[in-house]
C-alpha positions in Angstrom: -33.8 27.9 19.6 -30.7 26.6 18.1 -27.1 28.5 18.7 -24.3 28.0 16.2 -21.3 29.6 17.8 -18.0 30.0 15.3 -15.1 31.1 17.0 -11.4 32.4 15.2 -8.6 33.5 16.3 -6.9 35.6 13.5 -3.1 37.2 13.7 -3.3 40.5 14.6 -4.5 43.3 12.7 -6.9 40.8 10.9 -9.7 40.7 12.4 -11.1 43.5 10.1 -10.8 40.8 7.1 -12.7 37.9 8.8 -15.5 40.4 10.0 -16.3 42.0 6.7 -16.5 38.2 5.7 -19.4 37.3 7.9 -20.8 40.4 7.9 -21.6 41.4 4.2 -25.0 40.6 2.8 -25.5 36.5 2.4 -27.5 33.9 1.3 -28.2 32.7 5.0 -30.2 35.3 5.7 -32.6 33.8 3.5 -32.9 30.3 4.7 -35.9 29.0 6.7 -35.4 29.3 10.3 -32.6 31.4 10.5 -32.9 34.3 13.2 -29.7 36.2 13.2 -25.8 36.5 12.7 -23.9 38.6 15.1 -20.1 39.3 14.7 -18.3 39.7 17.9 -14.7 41.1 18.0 -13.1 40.2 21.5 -11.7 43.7 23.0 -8.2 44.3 24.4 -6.3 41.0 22.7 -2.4 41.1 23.1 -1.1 38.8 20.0 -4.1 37.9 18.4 -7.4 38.8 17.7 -10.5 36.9 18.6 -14.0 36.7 16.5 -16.6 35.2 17.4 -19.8 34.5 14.8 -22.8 33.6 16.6 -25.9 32.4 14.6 -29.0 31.9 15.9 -31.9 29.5 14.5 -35.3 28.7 15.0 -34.2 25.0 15.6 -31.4 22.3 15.3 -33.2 21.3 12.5 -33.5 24.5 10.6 -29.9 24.6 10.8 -29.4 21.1 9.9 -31.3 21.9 6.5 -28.9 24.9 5.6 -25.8 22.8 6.4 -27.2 19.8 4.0 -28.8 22.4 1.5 -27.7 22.4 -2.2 -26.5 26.1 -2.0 -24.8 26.0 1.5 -22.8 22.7 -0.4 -22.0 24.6 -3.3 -20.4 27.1 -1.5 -17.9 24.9 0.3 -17.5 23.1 -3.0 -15.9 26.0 -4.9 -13.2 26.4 -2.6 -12.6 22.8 -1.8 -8.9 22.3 -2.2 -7.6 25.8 -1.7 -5.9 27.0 1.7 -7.8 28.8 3.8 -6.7 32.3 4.4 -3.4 32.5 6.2 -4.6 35.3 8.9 -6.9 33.0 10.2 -5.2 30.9 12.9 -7.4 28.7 14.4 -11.1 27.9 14.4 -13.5 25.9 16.0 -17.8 25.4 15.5 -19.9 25.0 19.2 -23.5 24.5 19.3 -26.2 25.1 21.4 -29.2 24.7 22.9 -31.1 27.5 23.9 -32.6 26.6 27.7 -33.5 30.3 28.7 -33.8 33.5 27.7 -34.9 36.6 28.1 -35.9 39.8 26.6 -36.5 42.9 28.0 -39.8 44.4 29.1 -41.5 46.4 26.7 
């Protein structure tokens, strides 16, 4: 299993915006290999708020074939040159390989 962890800190008040972005109906969800998307919103922030987007594929290279894919590409494409939105502070991409895990008994 392959982790794609997104992380943004957003100016307070924001975080709403940037959740309802990652969380509406996609074209991800769709794409071999892909397991899930969770939206995480970090609790008790002071000046800004935290989200975290955690994606979780079958395999580096499932993910690899959704970041090189024609309609992942497009995507980017159409808002190439415009500013990002100006809640959204900073961001950064980590990824991971999964080593363990564990479910629980059923």
């Amino acid at each position: 299993m392959f982790i794609q962890l997104k992380t943004f800190k957003v100016k307070k008040g924001s975080a709403v915006e940037m959740i309802e972005r990652f969380s509406g109906k996609g074209i991800i969800e769709q794409q071999p290999g892909f397991l899930d998307l969770s939206v995480l919103h970090k609790k008790r922030t002071k000046e800004e708020e935290e989200v975290l987007v955690l994606i979780r594929w079958d395999s580096e290279q499932d993910w690899k074939a959704w970041e090189t894919s024609e309609v992942h590409l497009a995507g980017h494409r159409e808002r190439r040159g415009q500013p990002g939105p100006s809640f959204i502070l900073d961001g950064q991409q980590h990824y991971y390989d999964v080593i363990g895990f564990k479910t629980a008994d059923t």
